[in-house]
C-alpha positions in Angstrom: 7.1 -117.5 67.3 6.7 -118.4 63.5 4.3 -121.6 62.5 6.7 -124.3 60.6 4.6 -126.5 58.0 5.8 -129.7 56.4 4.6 -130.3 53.4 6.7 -132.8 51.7 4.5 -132.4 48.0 6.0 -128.4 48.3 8.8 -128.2 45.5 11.3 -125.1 45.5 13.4 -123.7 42.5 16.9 -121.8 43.2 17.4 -119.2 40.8 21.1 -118.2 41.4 22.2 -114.8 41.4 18.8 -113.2 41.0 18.7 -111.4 44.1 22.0 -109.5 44.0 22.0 -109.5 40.4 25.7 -110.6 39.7 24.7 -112.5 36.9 24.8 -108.8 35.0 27.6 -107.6 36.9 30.5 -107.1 34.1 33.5 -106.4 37.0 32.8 -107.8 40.5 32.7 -104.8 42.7 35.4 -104.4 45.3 32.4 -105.3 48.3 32.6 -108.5 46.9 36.2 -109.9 47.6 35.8 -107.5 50.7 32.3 -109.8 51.9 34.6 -113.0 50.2 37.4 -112.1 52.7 36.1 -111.2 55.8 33.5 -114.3 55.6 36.9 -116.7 55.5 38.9 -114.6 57.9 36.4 -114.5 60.7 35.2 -117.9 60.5 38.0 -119.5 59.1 41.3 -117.3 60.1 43.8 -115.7 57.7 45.4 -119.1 56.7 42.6 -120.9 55.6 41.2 -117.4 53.4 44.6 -117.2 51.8 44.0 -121.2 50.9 40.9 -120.2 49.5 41.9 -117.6 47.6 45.0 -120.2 46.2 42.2 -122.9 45.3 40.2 -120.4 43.8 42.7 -119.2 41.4 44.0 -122.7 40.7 40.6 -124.2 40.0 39.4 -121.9 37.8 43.1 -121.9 36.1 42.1 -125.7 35.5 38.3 -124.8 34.9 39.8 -122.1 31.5 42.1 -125.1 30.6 39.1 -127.2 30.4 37.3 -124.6 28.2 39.8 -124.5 26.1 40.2 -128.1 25.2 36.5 -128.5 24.9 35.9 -125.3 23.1 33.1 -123.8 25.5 33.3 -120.2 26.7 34.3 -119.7 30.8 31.3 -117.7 32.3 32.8 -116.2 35.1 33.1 -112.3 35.2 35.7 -110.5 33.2 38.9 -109.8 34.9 37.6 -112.1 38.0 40.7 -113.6 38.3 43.2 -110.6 38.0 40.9 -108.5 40.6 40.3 -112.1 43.5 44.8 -112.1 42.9 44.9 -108.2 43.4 42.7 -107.9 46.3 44.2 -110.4 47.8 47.9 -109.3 47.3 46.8 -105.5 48.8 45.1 -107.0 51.3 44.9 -105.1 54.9 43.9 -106.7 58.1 40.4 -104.9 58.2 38.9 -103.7 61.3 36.0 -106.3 61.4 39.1 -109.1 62.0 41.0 -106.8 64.3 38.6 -105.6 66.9 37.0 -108.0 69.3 33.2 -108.2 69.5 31.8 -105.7 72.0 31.1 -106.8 75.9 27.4 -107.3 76.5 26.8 -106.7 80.0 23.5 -108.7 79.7 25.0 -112.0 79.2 28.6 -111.3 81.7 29.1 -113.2 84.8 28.9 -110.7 88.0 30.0 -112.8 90.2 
């Protein structure tokens, strides 16, 4: 339905952050590593969002070592690492990875 123009002279700017506003955030709230979670467990499986949890905590372990060799201040959110570890430690299958999608009886073969 929508018209799609190309217009290759068109130039776009990402401004990260400025829609959810996390770039004020001082703690991320819990929704976050709940979203974080269920994004790599449905599309991913509980494996691969455990990995990502692992090379999260170990890159930004390397990411504060870098800091603190080259003097620069990390930027990531107070406490991010402590409360990504701690979710992920308590965390319970939720229902959104439990329950299977419901039947659409639209789309279902009647034969």
């Amino acid at each position: 339905g929508w018209d799609c123009w190309y217009v290759p002279q068109a130039r776009c700017v990402h401004v990260g952050s400025v829609s959810t506003g996390m770039k004020e955030w001082r703690r991320m709230p819990r929704y976050w590593f709940d979203s974080r979670r269920r994004y790599f467990t449905k599309n991913h499986g509980r494996a691969y969002a455990a990995l990502a949890v692992l090379a999260r905590l170990l890159g930004g372990g390397l990411h504060h070592l870098r800091c603190l060799l080259t003097g620069r201040r990390p930027e990531d959110a107070p406490g991010f690492y402590r409360d990504l570890a701690a979710h992920a430690l308590t965390a319970r299958r939720s229902a959104a990875t439990t329950k299977k999608p419901p039947r659409c009886p639209a789309t279902e073969d009647r034969s």
